[in-house]
Residue, then its C-alpha position, 0 to 999 in steps of 0.5 A: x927642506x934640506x941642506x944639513x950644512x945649511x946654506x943661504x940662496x939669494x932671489x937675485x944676482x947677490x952684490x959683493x955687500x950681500x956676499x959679505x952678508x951671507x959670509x957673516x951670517x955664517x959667521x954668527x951661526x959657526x959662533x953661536x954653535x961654538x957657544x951651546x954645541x953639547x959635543x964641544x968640549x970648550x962650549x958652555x954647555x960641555x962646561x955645564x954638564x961637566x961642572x957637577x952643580x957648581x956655577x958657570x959663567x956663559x955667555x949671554x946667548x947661551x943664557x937666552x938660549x936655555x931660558x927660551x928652553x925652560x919655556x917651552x920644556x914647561x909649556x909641555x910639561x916636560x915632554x919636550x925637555x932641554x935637560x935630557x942630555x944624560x940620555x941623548x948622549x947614549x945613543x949615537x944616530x950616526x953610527x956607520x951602518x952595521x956598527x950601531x948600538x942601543x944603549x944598556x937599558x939600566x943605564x938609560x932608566x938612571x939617566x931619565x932620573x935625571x931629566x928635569x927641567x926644574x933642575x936648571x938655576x940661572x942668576x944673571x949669566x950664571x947657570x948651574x944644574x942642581x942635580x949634578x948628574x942632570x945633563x943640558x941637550x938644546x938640539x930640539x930648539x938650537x936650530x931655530x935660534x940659530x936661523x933667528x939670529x942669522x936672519x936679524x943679522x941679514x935684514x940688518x945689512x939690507x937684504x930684503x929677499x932670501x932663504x935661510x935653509x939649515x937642513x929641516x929649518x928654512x926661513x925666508x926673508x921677504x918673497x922672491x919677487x916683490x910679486x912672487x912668493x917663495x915655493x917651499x916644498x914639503x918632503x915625503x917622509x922616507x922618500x930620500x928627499x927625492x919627493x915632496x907632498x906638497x908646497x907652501x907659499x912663503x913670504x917673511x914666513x920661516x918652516x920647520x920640519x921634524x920627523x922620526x926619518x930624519x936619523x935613525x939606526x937599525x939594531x938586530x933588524x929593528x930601528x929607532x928613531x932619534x925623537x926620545x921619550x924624556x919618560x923612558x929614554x926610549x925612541x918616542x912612539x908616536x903616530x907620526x912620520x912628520x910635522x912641519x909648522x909654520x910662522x911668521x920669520x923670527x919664531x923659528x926657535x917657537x917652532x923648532x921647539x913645538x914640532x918636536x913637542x907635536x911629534x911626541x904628543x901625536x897627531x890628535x894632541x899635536x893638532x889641539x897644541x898648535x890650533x891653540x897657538x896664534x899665528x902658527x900653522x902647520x901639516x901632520x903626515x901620519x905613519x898611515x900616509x894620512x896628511x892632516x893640516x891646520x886650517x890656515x897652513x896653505x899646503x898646495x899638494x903634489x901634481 
């Protein structure tokens, strides 16, 4: 699952109506990104983080989008948590390579004070931090969203066979054929995205993958990944490499949400949290190489 610009594949000759689909589904995602992006200056969330505890008018996806962050940052009793903005933006996971840096390790500690969901208030379309150094990051669920949004704008103008793929997030609408599913294939974790372990069968089903891989810096020789521990501030430590779920399409938030959770709870926790949930499957491939799988998550292994 790859593509970090993302990028949508029909199953057949595309007709200039699915061409005009796809460039508006675009569209909506570079909209939408706009609106909740942390790093943009003009974007609700730069207005949040910026107001010091005062009201922000947004938008109302901006404000459905950080209530469906408040869910599951509580599900998980704040391992996963959309207010640890204060410390995700210390690290920088794009660092050209030999300029990377950690973060002052006093600094970080008082930026994990800071992280707790509960400080969000939202009335109507008005959202406010009620600690003012608190800061909102809903990377870990934004993508998902995003990839919900697109496909319910895409069905909308009748496309009834296609892939979503948004770098680690694909979601596929209907099959390839009305005979043939799609084949998603699951990636080996540090394997540059040349090898997979496995495929899925998919039909109106949507994938998520998250793995401590996926960015990560080298410091004096150590690296650290970008899964952060809302507790420390610190790359979580986990006996995972990758998760990846499985769903119905239109959960692709619910699962970009839980693999994250999964893989800072680990393998045993991680398995118990997803075998709890209906309707959601998925493959744990632990740093030993070991590959665990729900029992109904359909991985096909790798000739």
């Amino acid at each position: 699952m790859t593509g970090d610009q993302g990028e949508v594949k029909a199953a057949v000759d595309m007709s200039d109506e699915a061409n005009a689909a796809i460039n508006e589904a675009f569209g909506l995602c570079s909209d939408l990104e706009s609106k909740i992006s942390r790093t943009r200056k003009d974007s609700d969330i730069s207005r949040i983080n910026n107001a010091k505890g005062e009201w922000v008018d947004v938008n109302e996806d901006t404000r459905e989008l950080i209530q469906k962050g408040i869910e599951y940052s509580d599900s998980s009793d704040g391992s996963f948590d959309i207010t640890v903005g204060g410390v995700t933006e210390q690290w920088d996971f794009h660092a050209p390579e030999g300029e990377a840096k950690i973060p002052d390790a006093e600094s970080l500690a008082e930026a994990v004070k800071h992280i707790n969901y509960r400080n969000i208030a939202i009335e109507g379309n008005k959202v406010r931090l009620t600690d003012p150094e608190t800061k909102l990051d809903l990377g870990g669920i934004a993508k998902g969203w995003i990839g919900d949004r697109m496909t319910e704008l895409l069905e909308s103008k009748g496309v009834v066979s296609a892939v979503i793929n948004l770098g680690g997030n694909v979601i596929c609408i209907g099959g390839k054929t009305d005979e043939d599913d799609f084949a998603i294939g699951v990636e080996t974790p540090f394997s540059d995205r040349k090898e997979i372990i496995g495929k899925i069968d998919a039909r109106d089903k949507t994938l998520v993958t998250s793995g401590v891989y996926e960015r990560q810096i080298e410091v004096d020789g150590k690296k650290y990944h970008h899964i952060l521990d809302t507790k420390t501030g610190w790359p979580v430590e986990t006996d995972l490499d990758a998760v990846t779920l499985i769903a119905d399409k239109g959960h692709s938030a619910d699962i970009d949400a839980l693999s994250t959770t999964c893989l800072i709870l680990g393998a045993d926790e991680g398995m118990k949290l997803i075998e709890g949930q209906d309707g959601i499957e998925g493959v744990f491939v632990l740093s030993d190489g070991d590959i665990r799988t729900t029992s109904g998550a359909g991985l096909e292994a790798a000739q």
